[in-house]
PDBQT receptor file of N, H, CA, C and O in Angstrom, charges set to zero:
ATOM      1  N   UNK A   1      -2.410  13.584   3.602  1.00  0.00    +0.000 N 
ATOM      2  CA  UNK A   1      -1.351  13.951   2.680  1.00  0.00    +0.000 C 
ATOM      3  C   UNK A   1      -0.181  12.966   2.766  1.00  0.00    +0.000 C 
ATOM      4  O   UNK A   1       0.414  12.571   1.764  1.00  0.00    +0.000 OA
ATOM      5  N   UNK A   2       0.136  12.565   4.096  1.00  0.00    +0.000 N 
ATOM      6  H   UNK A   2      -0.348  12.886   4.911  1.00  0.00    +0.000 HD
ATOM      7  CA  UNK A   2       1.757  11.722   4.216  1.00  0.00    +0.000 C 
ATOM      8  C   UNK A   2       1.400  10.390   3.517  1.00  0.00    +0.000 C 
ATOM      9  O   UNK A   2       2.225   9.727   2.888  1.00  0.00    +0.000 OA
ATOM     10  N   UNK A   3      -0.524   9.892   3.758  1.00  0.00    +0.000 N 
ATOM     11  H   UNK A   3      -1.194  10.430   4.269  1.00  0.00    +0.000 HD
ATOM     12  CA  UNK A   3      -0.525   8.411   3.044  1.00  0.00    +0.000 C 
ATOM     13  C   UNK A   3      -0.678   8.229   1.763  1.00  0.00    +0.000 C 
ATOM     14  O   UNK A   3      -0.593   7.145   1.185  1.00  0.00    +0.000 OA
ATOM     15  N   UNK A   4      -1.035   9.860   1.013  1.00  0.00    +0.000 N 
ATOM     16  H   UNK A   4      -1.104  10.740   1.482  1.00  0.00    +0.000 HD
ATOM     17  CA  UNK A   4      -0.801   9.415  -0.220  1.00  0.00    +0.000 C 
ATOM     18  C   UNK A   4       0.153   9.494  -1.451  1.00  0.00    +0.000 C 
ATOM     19  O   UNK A   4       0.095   9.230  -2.652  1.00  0.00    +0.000 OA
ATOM     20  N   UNK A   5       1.529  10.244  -0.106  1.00  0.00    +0.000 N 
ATOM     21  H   UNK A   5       1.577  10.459   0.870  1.00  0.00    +0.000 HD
ATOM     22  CA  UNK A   5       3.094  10.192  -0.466  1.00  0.00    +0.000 C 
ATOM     23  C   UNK A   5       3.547   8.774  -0.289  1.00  0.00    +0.000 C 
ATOM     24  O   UNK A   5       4.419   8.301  -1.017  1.00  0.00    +0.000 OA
ATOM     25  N   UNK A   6       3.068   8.202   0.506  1.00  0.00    +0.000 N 
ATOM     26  H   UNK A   6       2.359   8.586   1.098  1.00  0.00    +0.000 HD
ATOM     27  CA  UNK A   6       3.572   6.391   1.211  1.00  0.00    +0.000 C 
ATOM     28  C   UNK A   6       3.293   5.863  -0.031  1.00  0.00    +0.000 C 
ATOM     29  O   UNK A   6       4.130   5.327  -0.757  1.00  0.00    +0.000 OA
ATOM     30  N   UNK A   7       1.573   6.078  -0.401  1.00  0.00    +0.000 N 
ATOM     31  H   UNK A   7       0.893   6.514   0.189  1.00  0.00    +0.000 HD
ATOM     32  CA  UNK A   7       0.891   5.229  -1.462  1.00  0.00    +0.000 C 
ATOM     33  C   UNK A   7       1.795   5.122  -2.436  1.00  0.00    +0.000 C 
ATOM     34  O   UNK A   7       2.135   3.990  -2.780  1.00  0.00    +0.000 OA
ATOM     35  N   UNK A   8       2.469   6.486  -3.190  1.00  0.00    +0.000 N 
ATOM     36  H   UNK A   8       2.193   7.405  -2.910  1.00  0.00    +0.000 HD
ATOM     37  CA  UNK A   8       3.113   6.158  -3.970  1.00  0.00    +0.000 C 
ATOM     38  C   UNK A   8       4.150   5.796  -4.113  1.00  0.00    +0.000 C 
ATOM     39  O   UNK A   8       4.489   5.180  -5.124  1.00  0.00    +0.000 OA
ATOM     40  N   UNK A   9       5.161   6.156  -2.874  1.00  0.00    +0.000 N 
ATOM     41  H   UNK A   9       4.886   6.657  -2.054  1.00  0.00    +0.000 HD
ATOM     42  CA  UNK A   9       6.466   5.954  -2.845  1.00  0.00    +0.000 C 
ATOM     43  C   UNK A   9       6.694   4.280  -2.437  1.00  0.00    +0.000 C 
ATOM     44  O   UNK A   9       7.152   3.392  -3.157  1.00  0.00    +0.000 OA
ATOM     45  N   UNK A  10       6.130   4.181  -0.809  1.00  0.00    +0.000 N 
ATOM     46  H   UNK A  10       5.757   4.902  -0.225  1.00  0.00    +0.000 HD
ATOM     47  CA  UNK A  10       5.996   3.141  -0.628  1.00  0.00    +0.000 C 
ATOM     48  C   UNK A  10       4.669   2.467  -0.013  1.00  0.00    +0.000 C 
ATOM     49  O   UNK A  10       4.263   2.706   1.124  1.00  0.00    +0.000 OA
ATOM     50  N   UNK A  11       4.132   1.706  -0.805  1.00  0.00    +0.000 N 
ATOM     51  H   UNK A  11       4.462   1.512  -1.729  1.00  0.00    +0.000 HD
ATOM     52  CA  UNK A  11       2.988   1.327  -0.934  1.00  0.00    +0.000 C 
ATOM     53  C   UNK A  11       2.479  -0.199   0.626  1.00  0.00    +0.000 C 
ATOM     54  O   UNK A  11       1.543  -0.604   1.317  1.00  0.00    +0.000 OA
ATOM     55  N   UNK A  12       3.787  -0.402   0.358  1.00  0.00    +0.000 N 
ATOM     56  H   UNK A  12       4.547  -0.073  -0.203  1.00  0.00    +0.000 HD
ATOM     57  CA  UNK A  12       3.063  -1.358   1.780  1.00  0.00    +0.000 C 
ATOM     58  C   UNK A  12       3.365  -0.673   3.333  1.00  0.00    +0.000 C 
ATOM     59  O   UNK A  12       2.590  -0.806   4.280  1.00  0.00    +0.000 OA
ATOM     60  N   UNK A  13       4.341  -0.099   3.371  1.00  0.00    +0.000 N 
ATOM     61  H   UNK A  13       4.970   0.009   2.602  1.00  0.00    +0.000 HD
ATOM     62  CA  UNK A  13       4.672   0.927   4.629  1.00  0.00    +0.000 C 
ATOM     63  C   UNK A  13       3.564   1.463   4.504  1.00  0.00    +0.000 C 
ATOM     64  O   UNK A  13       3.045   1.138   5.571  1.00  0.00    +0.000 OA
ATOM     65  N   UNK A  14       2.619   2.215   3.825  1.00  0.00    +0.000 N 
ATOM     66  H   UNK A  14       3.041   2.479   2.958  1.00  0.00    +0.000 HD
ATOM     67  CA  UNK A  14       1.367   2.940   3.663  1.00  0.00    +0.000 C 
ATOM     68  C   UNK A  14       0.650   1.762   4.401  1.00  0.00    +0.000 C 
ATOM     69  O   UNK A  14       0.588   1.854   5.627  1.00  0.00    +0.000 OA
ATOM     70  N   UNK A  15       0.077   0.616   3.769  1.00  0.00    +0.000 N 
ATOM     71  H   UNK A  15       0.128   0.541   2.773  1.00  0.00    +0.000 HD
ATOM     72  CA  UNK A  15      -0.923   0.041   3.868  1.00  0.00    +0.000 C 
ATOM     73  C   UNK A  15      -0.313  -0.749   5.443  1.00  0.00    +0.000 C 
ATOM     74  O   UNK A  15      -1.276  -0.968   6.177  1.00  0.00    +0.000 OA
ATOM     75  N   UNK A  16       0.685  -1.080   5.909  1.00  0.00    +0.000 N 
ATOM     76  H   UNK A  16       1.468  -0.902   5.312  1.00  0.00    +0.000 HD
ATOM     77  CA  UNK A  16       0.901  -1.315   7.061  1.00  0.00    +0.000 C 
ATOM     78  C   UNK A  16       0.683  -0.466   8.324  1.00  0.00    +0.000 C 
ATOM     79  O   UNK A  16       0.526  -0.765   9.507  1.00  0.00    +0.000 OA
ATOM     80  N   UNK A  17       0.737   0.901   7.541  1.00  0.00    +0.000 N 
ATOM     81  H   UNK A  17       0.865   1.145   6.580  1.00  0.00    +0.000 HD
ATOM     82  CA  UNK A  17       0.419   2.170   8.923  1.00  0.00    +0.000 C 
ATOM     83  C   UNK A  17      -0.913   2.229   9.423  1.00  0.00    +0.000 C 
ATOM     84  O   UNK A  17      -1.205   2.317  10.615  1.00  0.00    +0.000 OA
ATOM     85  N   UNK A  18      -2.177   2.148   7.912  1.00  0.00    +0.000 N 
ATOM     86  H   UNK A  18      -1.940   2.076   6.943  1.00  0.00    +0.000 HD
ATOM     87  CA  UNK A  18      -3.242   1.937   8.279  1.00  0.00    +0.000 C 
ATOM     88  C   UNK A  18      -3.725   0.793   8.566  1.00  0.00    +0.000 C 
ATOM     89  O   UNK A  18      -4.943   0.860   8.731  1.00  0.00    +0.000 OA
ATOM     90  N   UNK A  19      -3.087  -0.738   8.763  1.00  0.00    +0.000 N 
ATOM     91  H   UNK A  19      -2.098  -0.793   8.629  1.00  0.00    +0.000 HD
ATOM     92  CA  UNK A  19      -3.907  -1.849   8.729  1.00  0.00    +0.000 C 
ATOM     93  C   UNK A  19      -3.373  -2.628   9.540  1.00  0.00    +0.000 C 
ATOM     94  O   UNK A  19      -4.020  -3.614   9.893  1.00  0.00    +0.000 OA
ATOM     95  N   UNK A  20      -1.939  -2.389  10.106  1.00  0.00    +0.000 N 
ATOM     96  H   UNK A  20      -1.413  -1.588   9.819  1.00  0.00    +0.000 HD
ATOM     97  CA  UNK A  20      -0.581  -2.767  10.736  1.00  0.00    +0.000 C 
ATOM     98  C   UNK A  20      -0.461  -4.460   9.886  1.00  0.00    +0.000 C 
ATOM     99  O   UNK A  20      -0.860  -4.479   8.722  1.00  0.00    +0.000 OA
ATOM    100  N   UNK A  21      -0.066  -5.443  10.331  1.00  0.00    +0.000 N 
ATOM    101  H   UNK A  21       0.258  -5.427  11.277  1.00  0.00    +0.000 HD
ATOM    102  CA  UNK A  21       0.380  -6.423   9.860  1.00  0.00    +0.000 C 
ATOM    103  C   UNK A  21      -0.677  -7.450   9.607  1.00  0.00    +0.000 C 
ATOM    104  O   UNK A  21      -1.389  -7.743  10.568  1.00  0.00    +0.000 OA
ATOM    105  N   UNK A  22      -0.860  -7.962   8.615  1.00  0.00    +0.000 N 
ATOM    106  H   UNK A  22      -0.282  -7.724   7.835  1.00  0.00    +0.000 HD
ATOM    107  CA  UNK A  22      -1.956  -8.866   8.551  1.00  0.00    +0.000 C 
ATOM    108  C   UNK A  22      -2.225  -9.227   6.659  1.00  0.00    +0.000 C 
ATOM    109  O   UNK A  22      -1.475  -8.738   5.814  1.00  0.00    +0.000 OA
ATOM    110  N   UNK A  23      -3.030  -9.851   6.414  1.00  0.00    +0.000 N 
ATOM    111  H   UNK A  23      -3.639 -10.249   7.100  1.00  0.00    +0.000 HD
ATOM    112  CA  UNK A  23      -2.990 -10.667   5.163  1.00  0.00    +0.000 C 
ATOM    113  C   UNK A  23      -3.111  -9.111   3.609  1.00  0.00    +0.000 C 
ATOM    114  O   UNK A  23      -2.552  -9.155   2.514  1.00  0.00    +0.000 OA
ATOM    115  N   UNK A  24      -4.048  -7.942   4.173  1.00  0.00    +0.000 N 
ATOM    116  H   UNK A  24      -4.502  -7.906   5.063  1.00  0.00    +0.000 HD
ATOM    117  CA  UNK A  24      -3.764  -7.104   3.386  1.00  0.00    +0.000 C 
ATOM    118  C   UNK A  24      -2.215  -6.516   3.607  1.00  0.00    +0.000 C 
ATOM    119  O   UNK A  24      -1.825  -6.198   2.483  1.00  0.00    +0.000 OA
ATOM    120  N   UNK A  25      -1.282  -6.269   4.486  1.00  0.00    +0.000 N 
ATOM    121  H   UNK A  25      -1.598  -6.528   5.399  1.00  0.00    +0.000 HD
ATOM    122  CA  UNK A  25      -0.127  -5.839   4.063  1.00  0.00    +0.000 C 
ATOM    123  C   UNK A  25       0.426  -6.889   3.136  1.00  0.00    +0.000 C 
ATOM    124  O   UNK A  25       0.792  -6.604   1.996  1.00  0.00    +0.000 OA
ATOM    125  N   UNK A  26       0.493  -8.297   3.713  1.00  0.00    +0.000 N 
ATOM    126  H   UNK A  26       0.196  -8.528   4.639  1.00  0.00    +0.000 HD
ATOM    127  CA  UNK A  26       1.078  -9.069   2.831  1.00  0.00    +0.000 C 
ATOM    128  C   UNK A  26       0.873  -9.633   1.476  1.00  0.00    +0.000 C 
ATOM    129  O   UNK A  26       1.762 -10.296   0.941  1.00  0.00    +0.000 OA
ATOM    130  N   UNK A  27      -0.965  -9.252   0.540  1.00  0.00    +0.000 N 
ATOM    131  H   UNK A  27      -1.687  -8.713   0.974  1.00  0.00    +0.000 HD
ATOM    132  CA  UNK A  27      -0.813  -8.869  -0.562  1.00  0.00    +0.000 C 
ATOM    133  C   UNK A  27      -0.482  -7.625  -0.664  1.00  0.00    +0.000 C 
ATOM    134  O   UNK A  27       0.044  -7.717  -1.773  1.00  0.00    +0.000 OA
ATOM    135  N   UNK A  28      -0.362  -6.463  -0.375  1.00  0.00    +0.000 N 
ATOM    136  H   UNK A  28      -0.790  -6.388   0.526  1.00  0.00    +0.000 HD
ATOM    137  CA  UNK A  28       0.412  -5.433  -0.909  1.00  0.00    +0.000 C 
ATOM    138  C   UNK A  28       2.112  -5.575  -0.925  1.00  0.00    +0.000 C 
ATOM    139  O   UNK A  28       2.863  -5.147  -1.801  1.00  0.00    +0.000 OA
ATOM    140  N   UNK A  29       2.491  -6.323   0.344  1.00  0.00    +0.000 N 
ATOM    141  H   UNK A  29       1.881  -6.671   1.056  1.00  0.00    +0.000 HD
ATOM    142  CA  UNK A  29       4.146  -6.210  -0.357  1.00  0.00    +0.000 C 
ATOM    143  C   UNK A  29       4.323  -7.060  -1.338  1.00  0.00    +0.000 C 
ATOM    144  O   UNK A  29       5.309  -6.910  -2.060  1.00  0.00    +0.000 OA
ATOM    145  N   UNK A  30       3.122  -8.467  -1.648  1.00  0.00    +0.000 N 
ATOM    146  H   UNK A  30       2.321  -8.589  -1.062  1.00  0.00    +0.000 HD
ATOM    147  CA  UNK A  30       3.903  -9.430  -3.076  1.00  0.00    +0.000 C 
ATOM    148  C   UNK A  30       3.316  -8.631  -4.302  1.00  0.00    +0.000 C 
ATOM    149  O   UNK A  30       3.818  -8.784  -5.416  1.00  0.00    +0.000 OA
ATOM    150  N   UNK A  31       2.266  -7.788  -4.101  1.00  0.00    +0.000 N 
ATOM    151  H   UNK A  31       1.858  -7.664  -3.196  1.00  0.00    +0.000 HD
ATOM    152  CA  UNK A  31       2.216  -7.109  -5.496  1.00  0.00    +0.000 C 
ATOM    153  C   UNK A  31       3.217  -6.018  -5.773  1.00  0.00    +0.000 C 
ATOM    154  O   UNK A  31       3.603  -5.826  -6.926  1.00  0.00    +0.000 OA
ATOM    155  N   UNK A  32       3.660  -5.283  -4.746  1.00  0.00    +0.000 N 
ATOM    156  H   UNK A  32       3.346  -5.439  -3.809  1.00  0.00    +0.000 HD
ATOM    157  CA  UNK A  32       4.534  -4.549  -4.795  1.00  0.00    +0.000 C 
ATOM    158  C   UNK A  32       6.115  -5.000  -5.548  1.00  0.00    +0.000 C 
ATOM    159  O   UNK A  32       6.918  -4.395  -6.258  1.00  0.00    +0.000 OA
ATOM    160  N   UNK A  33       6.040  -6.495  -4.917  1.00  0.00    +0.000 N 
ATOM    161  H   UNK A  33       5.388  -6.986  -4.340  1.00  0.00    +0.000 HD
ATOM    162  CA  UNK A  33       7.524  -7.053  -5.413  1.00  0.00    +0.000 C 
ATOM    163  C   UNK A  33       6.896  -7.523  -7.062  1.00  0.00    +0.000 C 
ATOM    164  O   UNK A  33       7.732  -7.248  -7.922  1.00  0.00    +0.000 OA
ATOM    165  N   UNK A  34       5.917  -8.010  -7.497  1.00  0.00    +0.000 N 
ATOM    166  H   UNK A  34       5.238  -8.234  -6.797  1.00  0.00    +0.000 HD
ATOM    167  CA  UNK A  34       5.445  -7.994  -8.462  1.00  0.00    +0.000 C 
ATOM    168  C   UNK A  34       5.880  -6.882  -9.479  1.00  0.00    +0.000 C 
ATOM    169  O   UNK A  34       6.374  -7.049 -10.594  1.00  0.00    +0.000 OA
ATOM    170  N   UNK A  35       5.549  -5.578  -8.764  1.00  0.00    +0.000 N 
ATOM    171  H   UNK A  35       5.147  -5.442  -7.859  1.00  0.00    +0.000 HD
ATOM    172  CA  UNK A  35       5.842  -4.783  -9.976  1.00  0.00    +0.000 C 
ATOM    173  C   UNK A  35       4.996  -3.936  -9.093  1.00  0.00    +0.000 C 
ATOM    174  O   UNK A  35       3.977  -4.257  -8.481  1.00  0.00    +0.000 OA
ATOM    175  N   UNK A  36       5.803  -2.444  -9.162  1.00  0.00    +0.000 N 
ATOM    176  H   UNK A  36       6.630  -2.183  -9.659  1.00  0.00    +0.000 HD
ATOM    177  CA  UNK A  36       5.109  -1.032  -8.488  1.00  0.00    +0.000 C 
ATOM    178  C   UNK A  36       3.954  -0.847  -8.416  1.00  0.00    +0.000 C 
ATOM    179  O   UNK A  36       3.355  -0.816  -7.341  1.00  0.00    +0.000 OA
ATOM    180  N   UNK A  37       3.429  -0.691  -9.513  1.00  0.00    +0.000 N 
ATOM    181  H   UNK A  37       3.916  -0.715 -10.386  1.00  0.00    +0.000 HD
ATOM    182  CA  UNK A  37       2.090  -0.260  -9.998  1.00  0.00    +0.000 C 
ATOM    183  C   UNK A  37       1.435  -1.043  -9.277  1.00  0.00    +0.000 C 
ATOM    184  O   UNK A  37       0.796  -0.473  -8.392  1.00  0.00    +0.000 OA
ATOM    185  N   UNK A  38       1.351  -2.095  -9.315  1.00  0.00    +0.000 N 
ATOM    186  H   UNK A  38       1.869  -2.558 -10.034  1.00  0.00    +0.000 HD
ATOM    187  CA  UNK A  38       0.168  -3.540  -8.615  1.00  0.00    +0.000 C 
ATOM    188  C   UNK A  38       0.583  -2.333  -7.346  1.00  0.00    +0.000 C 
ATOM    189  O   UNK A  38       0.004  -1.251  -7.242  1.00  0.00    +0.000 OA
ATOM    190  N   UNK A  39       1.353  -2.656  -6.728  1.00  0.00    +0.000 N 
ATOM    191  H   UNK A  39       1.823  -3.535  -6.813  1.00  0.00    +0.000 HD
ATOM    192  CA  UNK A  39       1.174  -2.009  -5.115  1.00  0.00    +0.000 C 
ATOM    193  C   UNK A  39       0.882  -0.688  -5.067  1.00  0.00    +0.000 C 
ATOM    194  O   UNK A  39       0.450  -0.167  -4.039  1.00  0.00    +0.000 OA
ATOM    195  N   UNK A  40       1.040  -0.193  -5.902  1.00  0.00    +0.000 N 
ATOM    196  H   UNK A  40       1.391  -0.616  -6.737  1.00  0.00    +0.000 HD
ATOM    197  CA  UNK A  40       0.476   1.520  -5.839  1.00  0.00    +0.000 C 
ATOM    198  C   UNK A  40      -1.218   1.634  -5.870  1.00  0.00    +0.000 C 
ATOM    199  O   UNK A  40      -1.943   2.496  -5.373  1.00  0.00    +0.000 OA
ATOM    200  N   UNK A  41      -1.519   0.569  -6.556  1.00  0.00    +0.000 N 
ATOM    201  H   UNK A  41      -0.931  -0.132  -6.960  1.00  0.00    +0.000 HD
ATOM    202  CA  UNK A  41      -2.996   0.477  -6.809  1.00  0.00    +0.000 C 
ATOM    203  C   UNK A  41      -3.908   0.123  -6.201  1.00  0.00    +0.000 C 
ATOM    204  O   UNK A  41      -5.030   0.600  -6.031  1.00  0.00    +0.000 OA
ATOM    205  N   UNK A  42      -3.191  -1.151  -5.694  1.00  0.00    +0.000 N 
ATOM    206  H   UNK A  42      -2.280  -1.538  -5.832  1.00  0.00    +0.000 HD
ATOM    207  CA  UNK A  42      -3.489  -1.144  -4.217  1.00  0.00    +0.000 C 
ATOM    208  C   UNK A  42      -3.492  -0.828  -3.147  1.00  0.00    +0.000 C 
ATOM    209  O   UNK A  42      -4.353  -1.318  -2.416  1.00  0.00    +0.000 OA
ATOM    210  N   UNK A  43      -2.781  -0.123  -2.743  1.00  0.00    +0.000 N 
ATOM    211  H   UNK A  43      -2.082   0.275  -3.337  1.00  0.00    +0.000 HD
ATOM    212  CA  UNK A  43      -2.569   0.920  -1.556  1.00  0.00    +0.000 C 
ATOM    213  C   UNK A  43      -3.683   1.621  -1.258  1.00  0.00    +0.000 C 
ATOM    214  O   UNK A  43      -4.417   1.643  -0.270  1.00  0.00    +0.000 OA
ATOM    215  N   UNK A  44      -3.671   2.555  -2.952  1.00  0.00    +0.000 N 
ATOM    216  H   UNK A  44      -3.074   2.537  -3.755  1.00  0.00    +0.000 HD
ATOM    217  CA  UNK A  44      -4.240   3.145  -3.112  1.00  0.00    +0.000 C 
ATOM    218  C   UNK A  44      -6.045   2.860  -2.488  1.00  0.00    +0.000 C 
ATOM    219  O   UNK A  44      -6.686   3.533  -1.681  1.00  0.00    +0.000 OA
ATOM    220  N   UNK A  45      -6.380   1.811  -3.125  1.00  0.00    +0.000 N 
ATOM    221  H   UNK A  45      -5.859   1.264  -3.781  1.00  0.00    +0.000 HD
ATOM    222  CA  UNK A  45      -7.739   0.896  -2.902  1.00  0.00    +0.000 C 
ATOM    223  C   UNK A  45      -7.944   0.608  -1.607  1.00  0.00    +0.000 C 
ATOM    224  O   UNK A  45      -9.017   0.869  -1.062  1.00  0.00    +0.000 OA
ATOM    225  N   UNK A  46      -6.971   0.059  -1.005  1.00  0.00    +0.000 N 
ATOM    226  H   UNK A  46      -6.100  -0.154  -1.449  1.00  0.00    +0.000 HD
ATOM    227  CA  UNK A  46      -7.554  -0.314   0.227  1.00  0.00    +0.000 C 
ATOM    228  C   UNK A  46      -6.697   0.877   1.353  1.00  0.00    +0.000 C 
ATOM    229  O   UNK A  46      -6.439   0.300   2.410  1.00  0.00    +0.000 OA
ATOM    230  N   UNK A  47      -6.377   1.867   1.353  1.00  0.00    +0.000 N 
ATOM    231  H   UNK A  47      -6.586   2.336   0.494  1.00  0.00    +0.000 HD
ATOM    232  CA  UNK A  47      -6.031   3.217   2.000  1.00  0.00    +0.000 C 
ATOM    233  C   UNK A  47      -7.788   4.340   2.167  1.00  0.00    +0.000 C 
ATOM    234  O   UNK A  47      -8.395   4.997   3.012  1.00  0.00    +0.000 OA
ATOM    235  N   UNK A  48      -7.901   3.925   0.746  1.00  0.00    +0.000 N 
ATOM    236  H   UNK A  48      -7.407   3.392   0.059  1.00  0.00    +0.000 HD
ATOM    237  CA  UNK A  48      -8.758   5.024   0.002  1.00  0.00    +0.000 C 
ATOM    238  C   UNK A  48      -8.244   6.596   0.253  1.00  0.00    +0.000 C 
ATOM    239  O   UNK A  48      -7.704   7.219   1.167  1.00  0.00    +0.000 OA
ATOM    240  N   UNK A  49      -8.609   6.800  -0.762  1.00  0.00    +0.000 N 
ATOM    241  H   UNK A  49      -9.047   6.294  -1.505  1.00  0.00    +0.000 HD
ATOM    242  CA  UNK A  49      -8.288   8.685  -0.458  1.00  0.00    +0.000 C 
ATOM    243  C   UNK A  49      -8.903   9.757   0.337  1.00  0.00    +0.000 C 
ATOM    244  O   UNK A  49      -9.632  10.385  -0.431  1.00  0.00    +0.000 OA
ATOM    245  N   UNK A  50      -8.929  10.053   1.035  1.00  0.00    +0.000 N 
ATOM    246  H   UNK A  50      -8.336   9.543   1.659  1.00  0.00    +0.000 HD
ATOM    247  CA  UNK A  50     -10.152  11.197   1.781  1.00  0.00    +0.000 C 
ATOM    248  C   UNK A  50      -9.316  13.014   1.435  1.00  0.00    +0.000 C 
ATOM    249  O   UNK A  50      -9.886  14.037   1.814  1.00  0.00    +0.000 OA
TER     250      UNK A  50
């Protein structure tokens, strides 16, 4: 439930909790600075939902 409040709110804090620091956080924060959606979608994708 909390990662798929992160996913949306904040999308690389999400993907950093599950992956900690490494080349997927850092495309999720430039899509994020890109524009929300890109990072929401991604989060989303590489989080996956359970």
């Amino acid at each position: 439930m909390l990662t798929i409040i992160l996913n949306i709110l904040l999308p690389p804090l999400a993907v950093f909790m599950k992956h900690g620091l490494g080349v997927t956080f850092l495309i999720s924060l430039l899509l994020t600075a890109l524009g929300w959606i890109p990072g929401v979608i991604h989060a989303f994708i590489v989080n996956g939902t359970r």
